[in-house]
Backbone bond lengths (Angstrom), bond angles and torsions (degrees), N, CA, C in turn:
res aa  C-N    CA-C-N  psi(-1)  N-CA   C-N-CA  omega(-1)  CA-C   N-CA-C  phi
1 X - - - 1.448 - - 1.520 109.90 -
2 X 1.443 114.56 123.39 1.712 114.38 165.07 1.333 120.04 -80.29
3 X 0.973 138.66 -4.14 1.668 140.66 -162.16 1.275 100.77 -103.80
4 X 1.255 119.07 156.52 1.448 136.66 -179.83 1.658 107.20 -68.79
5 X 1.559 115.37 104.58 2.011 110.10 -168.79 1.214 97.08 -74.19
6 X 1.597 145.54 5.29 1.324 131.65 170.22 1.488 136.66 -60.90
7 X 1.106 106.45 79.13 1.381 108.84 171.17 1.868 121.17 -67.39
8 X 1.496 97.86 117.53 1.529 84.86 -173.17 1.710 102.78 -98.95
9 X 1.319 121.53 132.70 1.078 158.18 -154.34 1.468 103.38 -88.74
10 X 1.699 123.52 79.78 1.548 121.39 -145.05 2.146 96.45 -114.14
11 X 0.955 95.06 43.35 1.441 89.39 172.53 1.345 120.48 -70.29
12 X 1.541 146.21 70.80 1.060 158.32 152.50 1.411 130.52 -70.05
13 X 1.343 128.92 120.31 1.402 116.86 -163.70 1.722 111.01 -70.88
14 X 1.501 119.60 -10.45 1.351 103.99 -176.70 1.151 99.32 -112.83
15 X 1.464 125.67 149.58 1.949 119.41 -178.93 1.645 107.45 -76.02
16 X 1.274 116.35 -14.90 1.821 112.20 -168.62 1.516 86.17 -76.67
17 X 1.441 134.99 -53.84 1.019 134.84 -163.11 1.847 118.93 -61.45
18 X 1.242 89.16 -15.26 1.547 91.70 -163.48 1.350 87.47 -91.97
19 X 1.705 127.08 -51.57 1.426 130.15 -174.72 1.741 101.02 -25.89
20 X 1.645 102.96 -72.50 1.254 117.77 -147.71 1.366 101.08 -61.33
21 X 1.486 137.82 -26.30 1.289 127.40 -164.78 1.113 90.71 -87.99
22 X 1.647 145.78 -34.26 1.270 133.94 -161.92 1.479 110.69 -82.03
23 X 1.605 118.81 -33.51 1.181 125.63 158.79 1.766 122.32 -49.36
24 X 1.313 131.35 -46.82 1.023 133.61 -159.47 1.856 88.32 -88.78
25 X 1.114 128.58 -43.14 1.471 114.11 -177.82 1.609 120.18 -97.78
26 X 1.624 108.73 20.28 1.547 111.77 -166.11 1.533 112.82 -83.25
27 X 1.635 115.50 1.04 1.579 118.56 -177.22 1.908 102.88 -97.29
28 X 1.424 109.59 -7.40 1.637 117.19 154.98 1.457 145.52 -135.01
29 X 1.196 89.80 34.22 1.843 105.65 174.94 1.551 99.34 -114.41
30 X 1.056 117.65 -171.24 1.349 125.61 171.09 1.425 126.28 -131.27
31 X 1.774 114.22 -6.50 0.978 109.66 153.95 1.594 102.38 174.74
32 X 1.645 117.49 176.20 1.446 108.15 172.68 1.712 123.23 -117.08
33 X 1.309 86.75 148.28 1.893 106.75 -177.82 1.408 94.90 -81.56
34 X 1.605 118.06 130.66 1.618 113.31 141.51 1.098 115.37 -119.48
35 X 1.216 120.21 100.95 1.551 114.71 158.31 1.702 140.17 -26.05
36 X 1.075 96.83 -153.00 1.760 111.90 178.78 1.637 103.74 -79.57
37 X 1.412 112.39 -57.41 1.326 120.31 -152.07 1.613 90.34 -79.42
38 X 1.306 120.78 -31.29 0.922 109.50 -178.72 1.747 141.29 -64.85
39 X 1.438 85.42 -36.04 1.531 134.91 156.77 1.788 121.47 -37.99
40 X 1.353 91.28 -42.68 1.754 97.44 -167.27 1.328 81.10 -91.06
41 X 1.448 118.81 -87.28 1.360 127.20 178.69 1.605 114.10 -6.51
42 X 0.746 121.10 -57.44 1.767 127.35 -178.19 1.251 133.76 -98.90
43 X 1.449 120.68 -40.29 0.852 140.78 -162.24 1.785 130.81 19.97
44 X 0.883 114.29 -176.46 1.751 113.61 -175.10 1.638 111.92 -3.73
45 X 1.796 115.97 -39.46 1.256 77.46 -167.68 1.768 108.93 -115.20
46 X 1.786 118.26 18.90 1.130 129.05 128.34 1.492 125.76 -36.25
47 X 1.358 119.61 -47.31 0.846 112.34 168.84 1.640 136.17 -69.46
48 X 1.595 107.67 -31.12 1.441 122.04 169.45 1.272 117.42 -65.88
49 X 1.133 117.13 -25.41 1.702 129.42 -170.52 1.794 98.00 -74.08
50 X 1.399 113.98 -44.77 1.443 117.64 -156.13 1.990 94.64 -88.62
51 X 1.621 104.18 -26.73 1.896 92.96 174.06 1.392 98.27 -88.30
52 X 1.296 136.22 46.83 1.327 126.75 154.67 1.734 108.69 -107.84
53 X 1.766 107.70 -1.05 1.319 113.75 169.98 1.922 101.23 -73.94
54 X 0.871 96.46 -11.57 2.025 92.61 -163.12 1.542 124.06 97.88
55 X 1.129 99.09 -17.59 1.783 106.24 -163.15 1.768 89.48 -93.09
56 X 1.614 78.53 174.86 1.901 97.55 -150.73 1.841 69.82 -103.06
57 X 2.076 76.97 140.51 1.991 93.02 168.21 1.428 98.98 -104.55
58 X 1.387 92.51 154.24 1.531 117.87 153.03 0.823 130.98 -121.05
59 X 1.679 133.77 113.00 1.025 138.25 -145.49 1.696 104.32 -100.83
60 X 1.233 133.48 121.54 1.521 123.08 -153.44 1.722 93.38 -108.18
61 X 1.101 124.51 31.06 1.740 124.56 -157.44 1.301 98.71 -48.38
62 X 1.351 114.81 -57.91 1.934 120.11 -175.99 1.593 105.39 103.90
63 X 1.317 117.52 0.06 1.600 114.19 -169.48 1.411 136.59 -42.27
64 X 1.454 103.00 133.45 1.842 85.99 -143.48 2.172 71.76 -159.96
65 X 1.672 101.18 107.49 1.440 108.24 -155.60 1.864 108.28 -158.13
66 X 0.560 150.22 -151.02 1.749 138.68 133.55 1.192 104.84 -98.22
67 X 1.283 111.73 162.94 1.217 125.89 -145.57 1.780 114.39 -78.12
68 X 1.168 95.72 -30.45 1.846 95.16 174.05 1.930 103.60 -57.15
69 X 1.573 111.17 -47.51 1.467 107.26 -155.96 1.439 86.37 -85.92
70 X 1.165 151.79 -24.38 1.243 128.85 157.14 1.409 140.44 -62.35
71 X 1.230 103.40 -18.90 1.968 114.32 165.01 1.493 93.01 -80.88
72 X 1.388 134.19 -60.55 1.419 122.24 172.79 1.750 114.93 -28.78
73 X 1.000 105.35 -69.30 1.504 109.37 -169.68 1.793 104.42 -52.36
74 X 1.376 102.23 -34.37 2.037 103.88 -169.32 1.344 80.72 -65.66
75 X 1.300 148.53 -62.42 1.362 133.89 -111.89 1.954 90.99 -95.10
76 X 1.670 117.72 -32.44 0.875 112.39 -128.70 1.946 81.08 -88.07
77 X 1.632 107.97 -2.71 1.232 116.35 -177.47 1.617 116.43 -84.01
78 X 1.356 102.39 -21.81 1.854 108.92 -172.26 1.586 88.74 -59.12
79 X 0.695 156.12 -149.50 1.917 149.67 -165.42 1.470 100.46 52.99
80 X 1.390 110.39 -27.52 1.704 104.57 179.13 1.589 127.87 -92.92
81 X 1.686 94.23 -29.29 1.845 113.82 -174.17 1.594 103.94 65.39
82 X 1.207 124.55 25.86 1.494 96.28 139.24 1.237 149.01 9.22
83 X 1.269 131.88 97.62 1.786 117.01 172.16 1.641 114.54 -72.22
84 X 1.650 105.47 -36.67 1.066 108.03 -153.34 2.095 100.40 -141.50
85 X 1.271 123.14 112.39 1.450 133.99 173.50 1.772 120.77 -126.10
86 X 1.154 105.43 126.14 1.404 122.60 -175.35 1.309 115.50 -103.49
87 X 1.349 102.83 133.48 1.652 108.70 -170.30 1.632 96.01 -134.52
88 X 1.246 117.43 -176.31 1.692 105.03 -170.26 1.451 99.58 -138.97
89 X 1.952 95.85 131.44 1.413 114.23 -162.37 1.703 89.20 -46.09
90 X 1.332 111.95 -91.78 1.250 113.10 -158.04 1.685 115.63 -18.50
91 X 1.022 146.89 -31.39 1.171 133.74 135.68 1.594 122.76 13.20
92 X 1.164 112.03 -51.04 1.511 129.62 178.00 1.801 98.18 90.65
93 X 1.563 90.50 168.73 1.091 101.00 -168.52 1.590 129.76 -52.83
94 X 1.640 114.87 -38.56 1.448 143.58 175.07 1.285 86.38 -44.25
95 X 1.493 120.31 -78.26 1.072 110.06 -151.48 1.488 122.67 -58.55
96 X 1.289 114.37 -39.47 1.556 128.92 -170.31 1.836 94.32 -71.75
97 X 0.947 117.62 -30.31 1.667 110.28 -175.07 1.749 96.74 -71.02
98 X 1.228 114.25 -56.36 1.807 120.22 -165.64 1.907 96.66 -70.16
99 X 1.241 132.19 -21.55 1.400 140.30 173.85 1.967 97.88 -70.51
100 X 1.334 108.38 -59.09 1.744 98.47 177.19 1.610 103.82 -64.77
101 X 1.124 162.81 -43.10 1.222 166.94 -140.67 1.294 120.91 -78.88
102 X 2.075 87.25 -45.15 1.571 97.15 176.02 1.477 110.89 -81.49
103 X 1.692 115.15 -31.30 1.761 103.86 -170.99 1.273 103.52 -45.79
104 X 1.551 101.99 176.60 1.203 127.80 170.90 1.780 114.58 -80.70
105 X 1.098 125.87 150.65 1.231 142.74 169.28 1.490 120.72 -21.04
106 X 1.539 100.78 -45.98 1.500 101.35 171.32 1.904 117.19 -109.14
107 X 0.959 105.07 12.19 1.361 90.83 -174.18 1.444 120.16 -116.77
108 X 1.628 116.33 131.29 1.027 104.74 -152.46 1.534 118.32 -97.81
109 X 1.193 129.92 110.62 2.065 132.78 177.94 1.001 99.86 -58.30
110 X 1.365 103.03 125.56 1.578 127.10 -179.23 2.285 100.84 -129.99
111 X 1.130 105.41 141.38 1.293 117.57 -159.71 1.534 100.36 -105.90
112 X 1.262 98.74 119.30 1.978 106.79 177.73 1.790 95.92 -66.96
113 X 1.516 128.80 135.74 1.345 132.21 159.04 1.063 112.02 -92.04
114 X 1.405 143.62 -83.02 1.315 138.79 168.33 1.643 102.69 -144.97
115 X 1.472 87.52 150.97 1.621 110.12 -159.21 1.225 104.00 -71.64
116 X 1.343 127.68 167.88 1.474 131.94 -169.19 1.575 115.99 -83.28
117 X 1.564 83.11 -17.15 1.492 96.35 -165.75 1.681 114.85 -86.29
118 X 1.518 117.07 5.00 1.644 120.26 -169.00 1.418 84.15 -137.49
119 X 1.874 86.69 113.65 1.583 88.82 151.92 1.508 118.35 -96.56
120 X 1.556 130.68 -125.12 1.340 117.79 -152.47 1.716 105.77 -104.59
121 X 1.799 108.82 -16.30 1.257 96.02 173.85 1.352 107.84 -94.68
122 X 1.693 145.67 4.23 1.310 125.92 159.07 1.800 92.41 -80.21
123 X 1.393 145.27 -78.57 1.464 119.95 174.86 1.308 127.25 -8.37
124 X 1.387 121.44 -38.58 1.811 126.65 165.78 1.712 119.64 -48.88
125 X 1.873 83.72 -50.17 1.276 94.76 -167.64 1.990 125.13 -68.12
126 X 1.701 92.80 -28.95 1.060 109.66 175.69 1.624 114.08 -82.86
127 X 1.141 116.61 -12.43 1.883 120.64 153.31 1.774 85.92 115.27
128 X 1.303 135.71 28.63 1.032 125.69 166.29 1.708 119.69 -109.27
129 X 1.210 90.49 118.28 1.603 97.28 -162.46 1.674 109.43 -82.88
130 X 1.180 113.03 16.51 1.650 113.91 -171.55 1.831 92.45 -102.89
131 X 1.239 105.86 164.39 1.290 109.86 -179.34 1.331 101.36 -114.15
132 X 1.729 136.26 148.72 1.328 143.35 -147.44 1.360 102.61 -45.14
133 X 1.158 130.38 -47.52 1.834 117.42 -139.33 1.682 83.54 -110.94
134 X 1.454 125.78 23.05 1.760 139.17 151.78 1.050 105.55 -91.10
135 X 1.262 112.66 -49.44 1.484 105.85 -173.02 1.646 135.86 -70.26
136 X 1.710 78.58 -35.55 1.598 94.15 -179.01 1.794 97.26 -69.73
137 X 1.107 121.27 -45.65 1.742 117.52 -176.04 1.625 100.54 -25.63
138 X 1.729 97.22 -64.67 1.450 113.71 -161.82 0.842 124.54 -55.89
139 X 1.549 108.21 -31.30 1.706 105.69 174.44 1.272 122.59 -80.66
140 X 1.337 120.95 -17.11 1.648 145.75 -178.12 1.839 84.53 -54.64
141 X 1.213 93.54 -86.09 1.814 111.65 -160.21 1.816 88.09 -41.06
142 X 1.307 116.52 -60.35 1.841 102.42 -174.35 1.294 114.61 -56.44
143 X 1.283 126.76 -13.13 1.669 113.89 -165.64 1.956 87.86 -107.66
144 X 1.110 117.40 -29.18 1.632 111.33 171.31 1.731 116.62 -73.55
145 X 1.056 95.87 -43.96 2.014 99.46 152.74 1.115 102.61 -46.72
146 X 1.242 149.91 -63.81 1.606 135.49 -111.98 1.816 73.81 -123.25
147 X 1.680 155.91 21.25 0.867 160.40 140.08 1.589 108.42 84.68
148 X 1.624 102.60 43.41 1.480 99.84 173.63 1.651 127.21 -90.23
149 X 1.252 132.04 170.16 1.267 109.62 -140.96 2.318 82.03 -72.82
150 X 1.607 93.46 -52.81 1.675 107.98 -162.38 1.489 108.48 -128.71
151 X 1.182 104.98 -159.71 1.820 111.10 172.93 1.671 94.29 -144.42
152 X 1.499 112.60 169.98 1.193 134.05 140.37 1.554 122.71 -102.46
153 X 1.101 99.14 143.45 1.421 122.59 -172.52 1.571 121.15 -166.60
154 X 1.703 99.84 146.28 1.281 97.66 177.39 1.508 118.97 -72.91
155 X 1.486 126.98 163.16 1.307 145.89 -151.27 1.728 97.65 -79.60
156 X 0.766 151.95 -5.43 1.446 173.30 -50.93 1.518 99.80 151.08
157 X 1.112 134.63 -58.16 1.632 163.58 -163.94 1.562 105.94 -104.06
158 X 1.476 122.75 -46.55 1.381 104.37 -156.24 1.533 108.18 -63.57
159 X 1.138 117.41 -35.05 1.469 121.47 -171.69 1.767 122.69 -52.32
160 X 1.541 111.31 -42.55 0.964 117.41 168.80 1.666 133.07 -78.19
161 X 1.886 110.95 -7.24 1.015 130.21 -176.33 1.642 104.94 -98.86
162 X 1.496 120.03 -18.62 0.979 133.78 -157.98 1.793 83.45 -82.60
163 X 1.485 115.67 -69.32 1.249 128.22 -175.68 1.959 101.49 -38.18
164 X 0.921 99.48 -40.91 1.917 91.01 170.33 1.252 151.67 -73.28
165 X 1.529 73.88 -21.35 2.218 93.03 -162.12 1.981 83.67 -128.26
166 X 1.061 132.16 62.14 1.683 140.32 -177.48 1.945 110.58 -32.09
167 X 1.469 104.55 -37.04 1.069 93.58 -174.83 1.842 106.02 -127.63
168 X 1.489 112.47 33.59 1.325 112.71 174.16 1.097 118.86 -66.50
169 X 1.537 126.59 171.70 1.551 122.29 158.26 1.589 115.31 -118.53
170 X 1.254 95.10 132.92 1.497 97.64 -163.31 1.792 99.69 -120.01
171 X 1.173 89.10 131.07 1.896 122.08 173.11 1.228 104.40 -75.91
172 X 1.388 146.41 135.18 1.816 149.68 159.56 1.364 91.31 -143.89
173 X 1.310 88.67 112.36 1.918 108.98 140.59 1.360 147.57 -85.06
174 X 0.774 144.81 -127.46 1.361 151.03 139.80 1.453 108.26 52.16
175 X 1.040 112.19 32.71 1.826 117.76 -172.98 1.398 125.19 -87.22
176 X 0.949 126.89 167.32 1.905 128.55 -147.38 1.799 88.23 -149.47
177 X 1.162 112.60 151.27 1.475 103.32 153.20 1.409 111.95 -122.50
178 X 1.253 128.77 157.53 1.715 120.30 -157.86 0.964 110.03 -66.50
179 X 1.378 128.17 -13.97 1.853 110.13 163.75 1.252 120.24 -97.56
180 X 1.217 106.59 -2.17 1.999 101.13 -168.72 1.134 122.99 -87.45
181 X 1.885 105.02 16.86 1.785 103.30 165.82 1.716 91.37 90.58
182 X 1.175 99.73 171.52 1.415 124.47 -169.93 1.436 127.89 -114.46
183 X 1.703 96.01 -9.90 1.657 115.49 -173.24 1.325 105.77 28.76
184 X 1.698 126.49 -133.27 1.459 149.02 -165.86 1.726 83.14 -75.54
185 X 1.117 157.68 -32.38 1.564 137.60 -126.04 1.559 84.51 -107.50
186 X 1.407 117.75 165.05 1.666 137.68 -178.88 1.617 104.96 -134.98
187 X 1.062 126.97 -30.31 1.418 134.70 173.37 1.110 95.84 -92.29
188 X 1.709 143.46 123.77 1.607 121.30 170.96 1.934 87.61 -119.46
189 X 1.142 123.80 124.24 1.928 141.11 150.15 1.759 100.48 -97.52
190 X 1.834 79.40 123.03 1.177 83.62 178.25 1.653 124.17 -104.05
191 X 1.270 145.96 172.51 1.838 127.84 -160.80 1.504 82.45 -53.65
192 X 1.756 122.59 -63.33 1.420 124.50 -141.44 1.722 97.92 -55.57
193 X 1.429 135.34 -31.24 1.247 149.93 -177.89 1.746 106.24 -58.05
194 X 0.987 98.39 -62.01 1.398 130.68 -153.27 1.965 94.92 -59.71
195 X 1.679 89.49 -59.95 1.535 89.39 167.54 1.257 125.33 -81.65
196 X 1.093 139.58 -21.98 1.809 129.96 171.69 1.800 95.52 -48.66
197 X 1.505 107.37 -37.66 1.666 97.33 -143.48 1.786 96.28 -75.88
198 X 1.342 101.69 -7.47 1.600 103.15 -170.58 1.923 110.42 132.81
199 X 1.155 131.57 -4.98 1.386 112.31 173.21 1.216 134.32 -56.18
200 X 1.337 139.18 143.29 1.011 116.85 -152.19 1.887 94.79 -134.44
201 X 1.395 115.61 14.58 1.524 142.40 175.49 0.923 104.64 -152.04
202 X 1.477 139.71 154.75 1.364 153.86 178.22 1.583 109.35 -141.95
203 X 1.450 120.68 94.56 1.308 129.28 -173.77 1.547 108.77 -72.71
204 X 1.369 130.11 111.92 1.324 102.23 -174.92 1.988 92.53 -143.42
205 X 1.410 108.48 121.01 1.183 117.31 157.58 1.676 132.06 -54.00
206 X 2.064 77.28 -126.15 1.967 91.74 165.69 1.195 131.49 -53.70
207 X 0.951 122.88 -20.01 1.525 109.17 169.32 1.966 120.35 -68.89
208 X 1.283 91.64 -16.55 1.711 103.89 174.16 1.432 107.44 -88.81
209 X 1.645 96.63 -60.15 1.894 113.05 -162.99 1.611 111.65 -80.09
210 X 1.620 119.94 -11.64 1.190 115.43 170.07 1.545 131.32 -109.72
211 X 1.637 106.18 3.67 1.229 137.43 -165.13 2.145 97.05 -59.87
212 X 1.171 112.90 135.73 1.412 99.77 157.43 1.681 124.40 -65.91
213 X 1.010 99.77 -17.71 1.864 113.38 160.38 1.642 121.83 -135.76
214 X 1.347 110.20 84.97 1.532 114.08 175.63 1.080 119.90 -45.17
215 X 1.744 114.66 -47.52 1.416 108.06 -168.55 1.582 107.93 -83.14
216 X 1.215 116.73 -8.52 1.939 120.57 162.85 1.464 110.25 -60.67
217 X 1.595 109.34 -42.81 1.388 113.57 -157.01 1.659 114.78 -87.70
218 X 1.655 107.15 -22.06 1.104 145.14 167.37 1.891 109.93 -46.78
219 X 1.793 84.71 -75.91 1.546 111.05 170.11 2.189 110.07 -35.73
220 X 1.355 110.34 -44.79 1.174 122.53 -149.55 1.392 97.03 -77.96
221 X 1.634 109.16 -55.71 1.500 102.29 177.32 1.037 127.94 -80.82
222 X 0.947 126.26 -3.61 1.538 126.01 155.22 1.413 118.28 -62.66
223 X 1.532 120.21 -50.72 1.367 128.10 158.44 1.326 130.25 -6.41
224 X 2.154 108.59 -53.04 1.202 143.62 -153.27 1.733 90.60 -91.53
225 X 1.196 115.46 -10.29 1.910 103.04 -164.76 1.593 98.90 -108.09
């Protein structure tokens, strides 16, 4: 890939606010994430407002439904053009197969594995006896069965998922850059990490959107790729 894989990760509760940060750093990212919150908050035409920057969305929905109301929901999104929509492996396979079927032509379904946020004793709790970077394997191979384009996964995982699935596309969030401190995180992957090992998106928030200079901090990681 030649393009900048930075997706900046613009979940802001007000839309003026989100415009302006995506505007001032949109000549070095590579494109924008909207989440959930972002999603409700705005909806459809939040989203139209922000592809009048040019840059490719990613729609982070997480949809995770049976499989009829989840092809409903993909289809009812093509009005938007999407590059990039997330639905969640566990879903099972049905669903994730009838979720690629419904996107649109260009946009590519990528499969949530497990969230960043559960390590191995919420997996316990939920009756899954594999420990994170098991689980995420497993869901990789089911969501590449079921003919999805990639997965998300943490930076931790992509490397060894990469070695399986040769021509997947893989989503990583949760990214740090080697100087920006470690905040709440204990594992820190950094973009430059993240991509040697195989990412093929680079989800990256606060370190952009909370920076006292985004478009410095913007400038920097890009630098690193």
């Amino acid at each position: 890939m030649n393009h900048n894989p930075v997706f900046l990760a613009l979940d802001l509760p007000r839309l003026d606010s989100a415009e302006a940060l995506a505007r001032k750093v949109a000549g070095h990212i590579g494109g924008i994430k909207l989440g959930l919150e972002f999603f409700c908050a705005h909806g459809h035409h939040g989203v139209h407002e922000l592809h009048k920057l040019g840059l490719p969305i990613f729609l982070d929905l997480k949809l995770h439904d049976i499989p009829n109301t989840v092809a409903a929901a993909m289809q009812a999104i093509h009005v938007l053009e999407p590059a990039i929509v997330t639905v969640h492996a566990a879903g099972g396979r049905a669903m994730m197969e009838d979720a690629k079927a419904a996107a649109g032509e260009n946009t590519k379904v990528v499969a949530v594995t497990v969230l960043t946020s559960l390590d191995d004793d919420d997996l316990t709790a939920i009756g899954v006896k594999a420990d994170p970077a098991e689980q995420a394997l497993r869901l990789a191979d089911l969501a590449h069965s079921a003919g999805l384009d990639g997965i998300v996964c943490s930076g931790h995982e992509v490397g060894a998922i990469h070695k399986q699935w040769k021509d997947g596309y893989f989503v990583v969030p949760g990214l740090r850059p080697a100087e920006g401190g470690n905040g709440d995180q204990k594992r820190i992957v950094t973009p430059r990490q993240a991509r040697d090992a195989g990412a093929s998106v680079l989800v990256i928030g606060r370190p952009i959107s909370r920076a006292e200079d985004p478009l410095a901090a913007a400038k920097a990681i890009e630098a690193t790729l």
